[in-house]
KEVEXNU-637092 format. One record per residue (C-alpha): residue number from 1; residue in three letters; x, y, z. Coordinates in steps of 0.25 Angstrom, whole numbers, always signed. Layout:
// residues N
{NUM; ALA; {X; Y; Z}}
...
***
This chain:
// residues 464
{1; UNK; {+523; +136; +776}}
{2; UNK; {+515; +132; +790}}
{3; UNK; {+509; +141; +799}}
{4; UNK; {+512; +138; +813}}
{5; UNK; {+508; +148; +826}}
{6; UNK; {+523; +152; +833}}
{7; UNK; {+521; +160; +845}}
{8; UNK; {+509; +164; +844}}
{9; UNK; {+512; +169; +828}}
{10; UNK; {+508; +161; +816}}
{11; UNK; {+520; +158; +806}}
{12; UNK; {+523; +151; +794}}
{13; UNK; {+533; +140; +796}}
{14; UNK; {+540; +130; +786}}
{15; UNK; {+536; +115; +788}}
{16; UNK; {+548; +110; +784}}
{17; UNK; {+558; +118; +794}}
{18; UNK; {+557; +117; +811}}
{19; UNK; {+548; +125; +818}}
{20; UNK; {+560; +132; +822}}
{21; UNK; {+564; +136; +809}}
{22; UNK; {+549; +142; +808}}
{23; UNK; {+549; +149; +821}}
{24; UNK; {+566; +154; +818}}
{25; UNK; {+560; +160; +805}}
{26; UNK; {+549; +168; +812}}
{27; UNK; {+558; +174; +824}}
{28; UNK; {+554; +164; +835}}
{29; UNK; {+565; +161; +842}}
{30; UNK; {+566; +145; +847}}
{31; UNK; {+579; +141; +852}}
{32; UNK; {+588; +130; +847}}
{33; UNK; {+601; +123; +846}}
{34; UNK; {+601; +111; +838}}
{35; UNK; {+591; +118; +826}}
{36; UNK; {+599; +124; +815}}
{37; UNK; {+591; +129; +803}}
{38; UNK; {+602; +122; +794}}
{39; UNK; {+602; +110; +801}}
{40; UNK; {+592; +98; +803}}
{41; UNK; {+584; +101; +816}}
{42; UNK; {+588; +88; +825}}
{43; UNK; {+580; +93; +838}}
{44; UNK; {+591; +88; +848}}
{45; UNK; {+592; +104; +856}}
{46; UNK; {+578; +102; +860}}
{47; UNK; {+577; +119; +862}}
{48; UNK; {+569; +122; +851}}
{49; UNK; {+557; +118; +858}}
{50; UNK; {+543; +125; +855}}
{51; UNK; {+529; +123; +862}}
{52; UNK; {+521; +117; +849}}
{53; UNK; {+506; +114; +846}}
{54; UNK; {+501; +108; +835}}
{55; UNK; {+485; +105; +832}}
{56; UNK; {+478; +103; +845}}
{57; UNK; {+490; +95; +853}}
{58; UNK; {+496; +101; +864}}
{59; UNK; {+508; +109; +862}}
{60; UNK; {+520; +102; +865}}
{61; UNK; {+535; +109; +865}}
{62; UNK; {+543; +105; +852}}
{63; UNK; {+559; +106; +847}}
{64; UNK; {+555; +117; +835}}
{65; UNK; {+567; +112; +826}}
{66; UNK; {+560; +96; +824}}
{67; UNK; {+547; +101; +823}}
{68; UNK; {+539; +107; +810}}
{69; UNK; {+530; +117; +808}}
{70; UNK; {+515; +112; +806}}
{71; UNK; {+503; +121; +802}}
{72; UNK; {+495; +128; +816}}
{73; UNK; {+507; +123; +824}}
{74; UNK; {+507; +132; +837}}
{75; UNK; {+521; +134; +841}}
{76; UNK; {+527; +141; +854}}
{77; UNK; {+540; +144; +855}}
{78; UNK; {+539; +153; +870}}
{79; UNK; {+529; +145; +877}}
{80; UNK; {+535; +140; +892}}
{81; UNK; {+534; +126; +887}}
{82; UNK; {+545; +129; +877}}
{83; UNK; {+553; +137; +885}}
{84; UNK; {+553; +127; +895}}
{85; UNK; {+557; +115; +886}}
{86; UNK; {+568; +124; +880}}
{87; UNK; {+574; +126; +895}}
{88; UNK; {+575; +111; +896}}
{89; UNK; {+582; +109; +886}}
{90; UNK; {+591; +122; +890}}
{91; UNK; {+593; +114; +904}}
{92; UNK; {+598; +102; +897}}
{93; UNK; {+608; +109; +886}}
{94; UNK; {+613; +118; +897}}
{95; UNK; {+615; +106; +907}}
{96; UNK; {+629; +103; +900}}
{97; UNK; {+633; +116; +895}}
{98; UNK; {+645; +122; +901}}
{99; UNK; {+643; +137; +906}}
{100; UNK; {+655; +143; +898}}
{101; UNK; {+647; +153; +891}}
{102; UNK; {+657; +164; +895}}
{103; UNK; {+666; +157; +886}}
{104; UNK; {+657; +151; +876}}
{105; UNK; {+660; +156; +861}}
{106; UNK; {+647; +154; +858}}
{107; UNK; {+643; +164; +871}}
{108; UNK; {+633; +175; +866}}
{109; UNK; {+630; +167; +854}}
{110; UNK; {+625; +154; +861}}
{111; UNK; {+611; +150; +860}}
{112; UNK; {+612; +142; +874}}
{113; UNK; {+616; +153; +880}}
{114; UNK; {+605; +161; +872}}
{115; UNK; {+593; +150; +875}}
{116; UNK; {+597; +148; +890}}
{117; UNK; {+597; +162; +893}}
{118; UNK; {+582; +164; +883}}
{119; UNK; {+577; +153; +891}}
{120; UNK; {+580; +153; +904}}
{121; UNK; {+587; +142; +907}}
{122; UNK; {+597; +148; +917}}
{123; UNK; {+599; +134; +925}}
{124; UNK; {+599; +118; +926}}
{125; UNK; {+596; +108; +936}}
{126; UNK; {+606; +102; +937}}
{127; UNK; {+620; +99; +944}}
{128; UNK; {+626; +89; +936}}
{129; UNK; {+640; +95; +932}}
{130; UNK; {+643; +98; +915}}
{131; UNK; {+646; +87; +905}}
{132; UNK; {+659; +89; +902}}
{133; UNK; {+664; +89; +887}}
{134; UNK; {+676; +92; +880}}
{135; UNK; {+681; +107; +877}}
{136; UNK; {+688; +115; +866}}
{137; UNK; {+686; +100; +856}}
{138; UNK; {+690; +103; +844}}
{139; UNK; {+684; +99; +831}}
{140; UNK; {+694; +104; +820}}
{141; UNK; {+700; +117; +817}}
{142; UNK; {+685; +123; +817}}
{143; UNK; {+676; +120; +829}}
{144; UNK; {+680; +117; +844}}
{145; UNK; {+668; +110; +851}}
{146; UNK; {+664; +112; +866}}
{147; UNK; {+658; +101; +869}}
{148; UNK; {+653; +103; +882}}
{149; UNK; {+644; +115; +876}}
{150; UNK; {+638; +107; +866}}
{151; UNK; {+622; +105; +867}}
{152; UNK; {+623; +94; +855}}
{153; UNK; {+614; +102; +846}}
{154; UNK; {+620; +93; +835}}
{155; UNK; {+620; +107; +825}}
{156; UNK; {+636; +104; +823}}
{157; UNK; {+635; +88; +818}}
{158; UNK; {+622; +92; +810}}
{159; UNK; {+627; +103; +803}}
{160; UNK; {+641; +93; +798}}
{161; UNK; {+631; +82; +796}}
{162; UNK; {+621; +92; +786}}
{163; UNK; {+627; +103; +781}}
{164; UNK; {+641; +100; +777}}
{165; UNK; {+637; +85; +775}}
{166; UNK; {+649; +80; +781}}
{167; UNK; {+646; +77; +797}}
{168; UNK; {+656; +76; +805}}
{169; UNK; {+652; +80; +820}}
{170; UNK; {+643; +70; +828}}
{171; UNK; {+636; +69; +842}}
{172; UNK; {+645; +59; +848}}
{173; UNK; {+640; +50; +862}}
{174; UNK; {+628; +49; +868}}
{175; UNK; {+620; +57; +878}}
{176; UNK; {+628; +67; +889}}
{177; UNK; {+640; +62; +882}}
{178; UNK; {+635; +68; +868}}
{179; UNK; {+646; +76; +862}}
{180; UNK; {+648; +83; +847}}
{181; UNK; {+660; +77; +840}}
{182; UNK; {+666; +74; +829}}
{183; UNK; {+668; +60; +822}}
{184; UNK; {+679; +53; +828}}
{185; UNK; {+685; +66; +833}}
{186; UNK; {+689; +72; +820}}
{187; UNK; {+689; +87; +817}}
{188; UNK; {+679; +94; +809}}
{189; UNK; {+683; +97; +796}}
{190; UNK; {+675; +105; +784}}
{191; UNK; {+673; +119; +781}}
{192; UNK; {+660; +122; +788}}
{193; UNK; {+664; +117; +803}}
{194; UNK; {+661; +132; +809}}
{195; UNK; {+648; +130; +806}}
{196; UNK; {+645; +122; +817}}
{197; UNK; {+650; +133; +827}}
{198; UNK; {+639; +142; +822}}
{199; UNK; {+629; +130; +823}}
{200; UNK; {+632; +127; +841}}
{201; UNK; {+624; +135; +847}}
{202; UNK; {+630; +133; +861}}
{203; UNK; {+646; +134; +858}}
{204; UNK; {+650; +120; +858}}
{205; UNK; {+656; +121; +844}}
{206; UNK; {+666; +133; +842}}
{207; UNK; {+673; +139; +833}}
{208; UNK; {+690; +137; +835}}
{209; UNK; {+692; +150; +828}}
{210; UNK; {+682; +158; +835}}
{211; UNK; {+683; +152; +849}}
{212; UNK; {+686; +163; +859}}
{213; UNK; {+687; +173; +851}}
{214; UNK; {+677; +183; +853}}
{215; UNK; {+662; +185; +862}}
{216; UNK; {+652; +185; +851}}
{217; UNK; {+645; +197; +856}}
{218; UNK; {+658; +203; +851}}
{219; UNK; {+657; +202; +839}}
{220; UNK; {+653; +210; +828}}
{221; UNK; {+646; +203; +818}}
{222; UNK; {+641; +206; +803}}
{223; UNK; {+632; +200; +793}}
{224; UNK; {+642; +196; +779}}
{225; UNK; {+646; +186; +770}}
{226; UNK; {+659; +177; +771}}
{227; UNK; {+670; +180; +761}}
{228; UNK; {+676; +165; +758}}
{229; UNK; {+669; +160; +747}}
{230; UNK; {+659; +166; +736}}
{231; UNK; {+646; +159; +745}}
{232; UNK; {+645; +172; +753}}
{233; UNK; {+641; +165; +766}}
{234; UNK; {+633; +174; +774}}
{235; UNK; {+642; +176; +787}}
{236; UNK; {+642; +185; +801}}
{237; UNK; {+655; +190; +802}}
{238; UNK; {+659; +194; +816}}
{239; UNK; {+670; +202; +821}}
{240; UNK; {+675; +205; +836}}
{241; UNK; {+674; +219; +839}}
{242; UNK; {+677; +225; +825}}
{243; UNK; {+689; +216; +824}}
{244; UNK; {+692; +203; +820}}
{245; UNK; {+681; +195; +813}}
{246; UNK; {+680; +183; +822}}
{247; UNK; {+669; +173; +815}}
{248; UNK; {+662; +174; +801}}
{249; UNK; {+647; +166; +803}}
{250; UNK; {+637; +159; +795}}
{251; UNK; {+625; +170; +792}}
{252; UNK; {+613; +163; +789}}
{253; UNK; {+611; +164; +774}}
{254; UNK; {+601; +153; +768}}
{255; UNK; {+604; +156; +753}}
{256; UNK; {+620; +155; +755}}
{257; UNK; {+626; +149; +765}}
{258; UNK; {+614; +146; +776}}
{259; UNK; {+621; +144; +790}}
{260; UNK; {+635; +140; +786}}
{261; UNK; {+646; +146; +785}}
{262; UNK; {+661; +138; +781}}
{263; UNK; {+673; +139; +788}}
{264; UNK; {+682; +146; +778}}
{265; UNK; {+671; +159; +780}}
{266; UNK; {+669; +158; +793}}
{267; UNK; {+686; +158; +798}}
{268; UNK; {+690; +169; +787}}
{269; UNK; {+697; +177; +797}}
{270; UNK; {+708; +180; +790}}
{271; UNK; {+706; +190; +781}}
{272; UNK; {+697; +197; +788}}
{273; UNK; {+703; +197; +800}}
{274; UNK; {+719; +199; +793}}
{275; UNK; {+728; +210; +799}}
{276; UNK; {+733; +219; +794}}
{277; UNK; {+724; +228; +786}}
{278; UNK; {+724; +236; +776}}
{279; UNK; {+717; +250; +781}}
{280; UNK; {+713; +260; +773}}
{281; UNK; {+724; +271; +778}}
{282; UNK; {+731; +273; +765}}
{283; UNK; {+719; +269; +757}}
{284; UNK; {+720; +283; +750}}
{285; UNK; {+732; +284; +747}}
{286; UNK; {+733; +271; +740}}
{287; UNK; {+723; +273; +733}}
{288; UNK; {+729; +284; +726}}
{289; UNK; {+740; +275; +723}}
{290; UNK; {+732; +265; +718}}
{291; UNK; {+725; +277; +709}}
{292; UNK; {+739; +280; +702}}
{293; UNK; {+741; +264; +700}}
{294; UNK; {+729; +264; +692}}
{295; UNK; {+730; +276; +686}}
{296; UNK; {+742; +269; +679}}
{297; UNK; {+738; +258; +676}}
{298; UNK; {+725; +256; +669}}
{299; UNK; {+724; +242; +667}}
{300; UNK; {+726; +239; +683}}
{301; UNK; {+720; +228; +686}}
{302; UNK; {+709; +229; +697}}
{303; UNK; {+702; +216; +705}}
{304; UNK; {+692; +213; +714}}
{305; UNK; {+693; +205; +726}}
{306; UNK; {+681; +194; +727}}
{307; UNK; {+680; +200; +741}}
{308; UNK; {+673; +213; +734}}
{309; UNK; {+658; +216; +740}}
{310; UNK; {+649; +217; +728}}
{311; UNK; {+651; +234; +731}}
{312; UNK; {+664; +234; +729}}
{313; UNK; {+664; +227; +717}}
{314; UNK; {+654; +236; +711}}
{315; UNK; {+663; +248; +715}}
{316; UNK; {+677; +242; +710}}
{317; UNK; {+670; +237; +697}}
{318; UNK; {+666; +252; +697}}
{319; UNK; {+681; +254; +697}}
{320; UNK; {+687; +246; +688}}
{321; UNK; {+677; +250; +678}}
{322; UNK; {+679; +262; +679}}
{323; UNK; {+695; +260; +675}}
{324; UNK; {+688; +252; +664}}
{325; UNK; {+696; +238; +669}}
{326; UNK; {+690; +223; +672}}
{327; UNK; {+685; +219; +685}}
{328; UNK; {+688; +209; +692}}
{329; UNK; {+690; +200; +705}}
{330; UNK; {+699; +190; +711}}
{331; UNK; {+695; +176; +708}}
{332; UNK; {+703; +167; +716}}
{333; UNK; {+702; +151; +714}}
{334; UNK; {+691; +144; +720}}
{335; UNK; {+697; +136; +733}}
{336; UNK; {+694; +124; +738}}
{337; UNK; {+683; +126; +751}}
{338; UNK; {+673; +125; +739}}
{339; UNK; {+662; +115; +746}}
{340; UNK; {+648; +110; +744}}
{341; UNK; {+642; +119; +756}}
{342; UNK; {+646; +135; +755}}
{343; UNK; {+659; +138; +750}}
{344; UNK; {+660; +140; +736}}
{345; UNK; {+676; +139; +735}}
{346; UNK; {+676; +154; +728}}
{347; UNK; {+685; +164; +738}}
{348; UNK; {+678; +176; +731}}
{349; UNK; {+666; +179; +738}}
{350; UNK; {+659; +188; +729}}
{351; UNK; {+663; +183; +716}}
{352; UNK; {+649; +183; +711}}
{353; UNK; {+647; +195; +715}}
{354; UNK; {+660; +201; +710}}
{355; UNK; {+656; +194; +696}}
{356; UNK; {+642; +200; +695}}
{357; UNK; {+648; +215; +697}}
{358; UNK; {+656; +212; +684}}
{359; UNK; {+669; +206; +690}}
{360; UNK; {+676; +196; +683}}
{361; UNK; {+684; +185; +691}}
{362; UNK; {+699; +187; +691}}
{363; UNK; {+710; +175; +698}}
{364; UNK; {+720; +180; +703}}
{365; UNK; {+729; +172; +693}}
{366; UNK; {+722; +180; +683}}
{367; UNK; {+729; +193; +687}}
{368; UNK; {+740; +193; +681}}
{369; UNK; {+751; +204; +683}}
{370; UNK; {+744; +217; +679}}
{371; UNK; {+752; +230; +681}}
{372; UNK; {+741; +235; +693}}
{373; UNK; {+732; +226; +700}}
{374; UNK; {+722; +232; +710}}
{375; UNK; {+716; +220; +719}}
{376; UNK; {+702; +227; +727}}
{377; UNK; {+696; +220; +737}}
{378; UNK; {+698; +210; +750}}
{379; UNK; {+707; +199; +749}}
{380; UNK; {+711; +204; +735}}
{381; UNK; {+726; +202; +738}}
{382; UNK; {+725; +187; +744}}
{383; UNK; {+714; +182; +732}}
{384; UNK; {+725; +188; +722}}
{385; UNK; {+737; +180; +727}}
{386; UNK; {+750; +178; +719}}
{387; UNK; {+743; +186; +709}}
{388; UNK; {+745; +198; +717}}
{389; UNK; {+760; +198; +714}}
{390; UNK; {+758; +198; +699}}
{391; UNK; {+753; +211; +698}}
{392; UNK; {+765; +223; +700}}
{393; UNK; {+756; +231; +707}}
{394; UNK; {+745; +228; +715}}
{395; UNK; {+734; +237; +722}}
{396; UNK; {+727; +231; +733}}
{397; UNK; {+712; +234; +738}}
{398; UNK; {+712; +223; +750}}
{399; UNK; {+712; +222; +767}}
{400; UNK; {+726; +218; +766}}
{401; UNK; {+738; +223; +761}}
{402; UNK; {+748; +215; +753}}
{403; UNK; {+763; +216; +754}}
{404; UNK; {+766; +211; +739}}
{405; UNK; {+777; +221; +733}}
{406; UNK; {+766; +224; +720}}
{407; UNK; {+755; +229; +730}}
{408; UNK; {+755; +243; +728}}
{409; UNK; {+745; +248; +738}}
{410; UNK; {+734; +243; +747}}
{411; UNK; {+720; +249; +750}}
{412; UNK; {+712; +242; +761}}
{413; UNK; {+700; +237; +761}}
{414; UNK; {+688; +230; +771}}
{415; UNK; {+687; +215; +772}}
{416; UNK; {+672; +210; +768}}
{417; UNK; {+669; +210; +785}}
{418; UNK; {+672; +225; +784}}
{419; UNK; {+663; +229; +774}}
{420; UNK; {+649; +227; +768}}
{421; UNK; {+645; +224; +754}}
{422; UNK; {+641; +212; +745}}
{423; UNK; {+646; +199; +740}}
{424; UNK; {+638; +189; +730}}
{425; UNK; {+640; +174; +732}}
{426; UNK; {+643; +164; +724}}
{427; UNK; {+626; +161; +722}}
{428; UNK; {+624; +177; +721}}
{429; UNK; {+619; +179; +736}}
{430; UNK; {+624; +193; +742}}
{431; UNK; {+631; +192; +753}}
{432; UNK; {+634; +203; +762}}
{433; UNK; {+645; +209; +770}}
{434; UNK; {+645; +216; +781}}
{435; UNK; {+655; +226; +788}}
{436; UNK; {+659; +217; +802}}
{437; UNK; {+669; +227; +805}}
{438; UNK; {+676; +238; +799}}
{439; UNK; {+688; +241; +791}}
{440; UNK; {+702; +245; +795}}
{441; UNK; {+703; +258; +796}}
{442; UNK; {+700; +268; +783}}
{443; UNK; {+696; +255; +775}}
{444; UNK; {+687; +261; +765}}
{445; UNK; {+676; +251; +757}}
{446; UNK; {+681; +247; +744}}
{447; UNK; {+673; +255; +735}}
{448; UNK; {+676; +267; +743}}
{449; UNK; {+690; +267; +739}}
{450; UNK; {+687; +263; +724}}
{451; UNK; {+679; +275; +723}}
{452; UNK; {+691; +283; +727}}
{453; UNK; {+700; +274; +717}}
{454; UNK; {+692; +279; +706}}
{455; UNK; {+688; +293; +711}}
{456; UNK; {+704; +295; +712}}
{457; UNK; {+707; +289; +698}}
{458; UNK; {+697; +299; +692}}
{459; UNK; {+706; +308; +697}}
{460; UNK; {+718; +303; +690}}
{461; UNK; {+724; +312; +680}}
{462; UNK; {+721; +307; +666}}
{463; UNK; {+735; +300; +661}}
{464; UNK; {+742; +308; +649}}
***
């Protein structure tokens, strides 16, 4: 490590990253627009500029993401020389930018909006009217690009060119007539293409999905894990106003899936979002009934959802211990989203996790046609298919309920953005969930209503 004088405050800084990255890492704010810490820094933005000294030269006002850390650098990140070059640069980006903030996606997340008001820059010089550029240009089923908002950071074409490896956005023209495109006009295509929405920090690049339907500061949002494959990325999952759930985010998580998130995670709506639900208004009295079909029954056979948190595996494996019967979960058939960056092609999120409690892996092929079959946990009905009409009766622990004629009763349960827990990914990291709304009404946590299963077969008068 080097040490370097920030501020006034001696620090240690790694040689081989920006000074940026050193001054980010000690909680020293320096603006910036084309600097991503998972990108190559390209110092194109030209807002990361810092007043720095170095031996006995003058200081003179650097960009932070091109230049590195030496030892007894003197850095200044507040002095007026570096506000005042930063308010150039503002002048220049702002000189082209239209002023529809009040419709802007991006408003209240914006870091133009956040740098012009941090520094000042309330005006320009000049009279000149707007470039005007094309609006609402689609780029695939994924991204719609607002060219006239773009301030060519170049994040979008970098992050195509070296993380997925496959390029396919460019900066097309020269000069005033620079625009981002892509080649020959075709659409995006891949799995990753949101990413690139999270990586615009001025609202150039949107969301289709997402676009105009919600003010950010509306939303509720909640540290958790996506459920799509067993990589656990690390997500934000953000609801409007305790309702819908309107984006899934990358989280920052270095040891699984760093920035990035892919596109399956971050649209699935569906199922957490699916009407109707299953409320918890008869729970009682079906689990009652489901007390009498297992009191008759001794060999019923009981499965797990993938979708189980770590804590209520533990309290069904309790359970199903306790009858003295096998546990297991659904294992569905890889699918084919398997790629070479995060998705592991495995729908079960916490198999590992599942597996390590003492679960054994059961495809829903496997099933048979057993005389009672108690499915427990989300999406337990849809992972079991066709194999759910093999059984001639079937118990369902799940968010939705299932019109098959051999379902017997249905007990609701909370999706994994309603409740908190613990999944183990595919590499053993823990990923956590986070309650980002509530349940429907009367929902009880799963081994709530276990405990009240067992406590209610106790009480079962011993057969003659």
């Amino acid at each position: 490590m080097t040490k370097i004088t920030v501020n006034g405050r001696e620090i240690d800084a790694d040689p081989k990253k920006p000074l940026i990255a050193a001054c980010h890492s000690n909680h020293v704010e320096v603006p910036h627009y084309c600097y991503h810490p998972g990108l190559e820094p390209v110092g194109s933005c030209r807002i990361c500029q810092v007043e720095v000294q170095q031996g006995t030269g003058p200081a003179r006002v650097m960009v932070a993401c091109r230049t590195f850390p030496a030892e007894g650098m003197v850095v200044q990140t507040e002095s007026t020389k570096a506000h005042d070059t930063r308010r150039e640069c503002l002048e220049f980006l702002l000189k082209n930018h239209p002023l529809d903030c009040p419709i802007c996606d991006k408003a209240g997340e914006c870091d133009l909006q956040d740098y012009t008001y941090s520094e000042g820059q309330g005006e320009g010089r000049t009279h000149e009217p707007r470039r005007k550029l094309e609006k609402r240009k689609s780029l695939g089923d994924v991204i719609v690009l607002d060219e006239e908002r773009c301030i060519l950071c170049s994040r979008c074409v970098r992050f195509f060119e070296e993380v997925t490896k496959k390029p396919q956005l460019t900066v097309a023209d020269l000069g005033s007539r620079s625009t981002i495109a892509t080649f020959a006009d075709r659409p995006l295509t891949g799995n990753y293409q949101g990413n690139i929405a999270d990586l615009c920090p001025v609202g150039a690049l949107t969301l289709s999905k997402f676009r105009f339907q919600a003010r950010v500061w509306n939303l509720v949002k909640m540290a958790s894990t996506c459920a799509e494959c067993s990589r656990g990325c690390s997500t934000t999952v953000e609801v409007l106003r305790g309702g819908e759930v309107k984006r899934f985010r990358p989280r920052e998580n270095a040891e699984v899936n760093k920035w990035w998130l892919c596109d399956t995670g971050r649209f699935a709506f569906g199922p957490v979002n699916a009407k109707p639900r299953l409320d918890g208004s008869h729970n009682r009295a079906s689990l009652a009934q489901l007390c009498n079909l297992l009191a008759q029954d001794a060999g019923a056979l009981i499965v797990a959802s993938p979708f189980c948190t770590q804590e209520e595996g533990a309290a069904l494996l309790e359970f199903v211990r306790e009858r003295g019967a096998k546990a297991l979960f659904l294992s569905p058939a890889p699918n084919a989203l398997k790629d070479d960056l995060l998705h592991t092609g495995d729908p079960c999120p916490n198999r590992r996790g599942l597996t390590e409690l003492g679960f054994a892996p059961l495809a829903p092929s496997e099933i048979g046609s057993p005389r009672t079959l108690v499915l427990v946990g989300e999406r337990s009905a849809e992972l079991a298919g066709a194999a759910l009409a093999m059984a001639q009766r079937v118990a369902l622990f799940d968010t939705q309920a299932s019109s098959a004629p051999n379902v017997a009763l249905c007990i609701g349960v909370a999706t994994h953005v309603e409740k908190s827990g613990t999944w183990i990914n595919v590499d053993g990291k823990k990923g956590v969930l986070g309650a980002a709304k509530p349940p429907p009404n009367a929902v009880r946590p799963l081994p709530n209503l276990l405990t009240e299963l067992a406590a209610l077969l106790r009480a079962q008068p011993a057969p003659r």
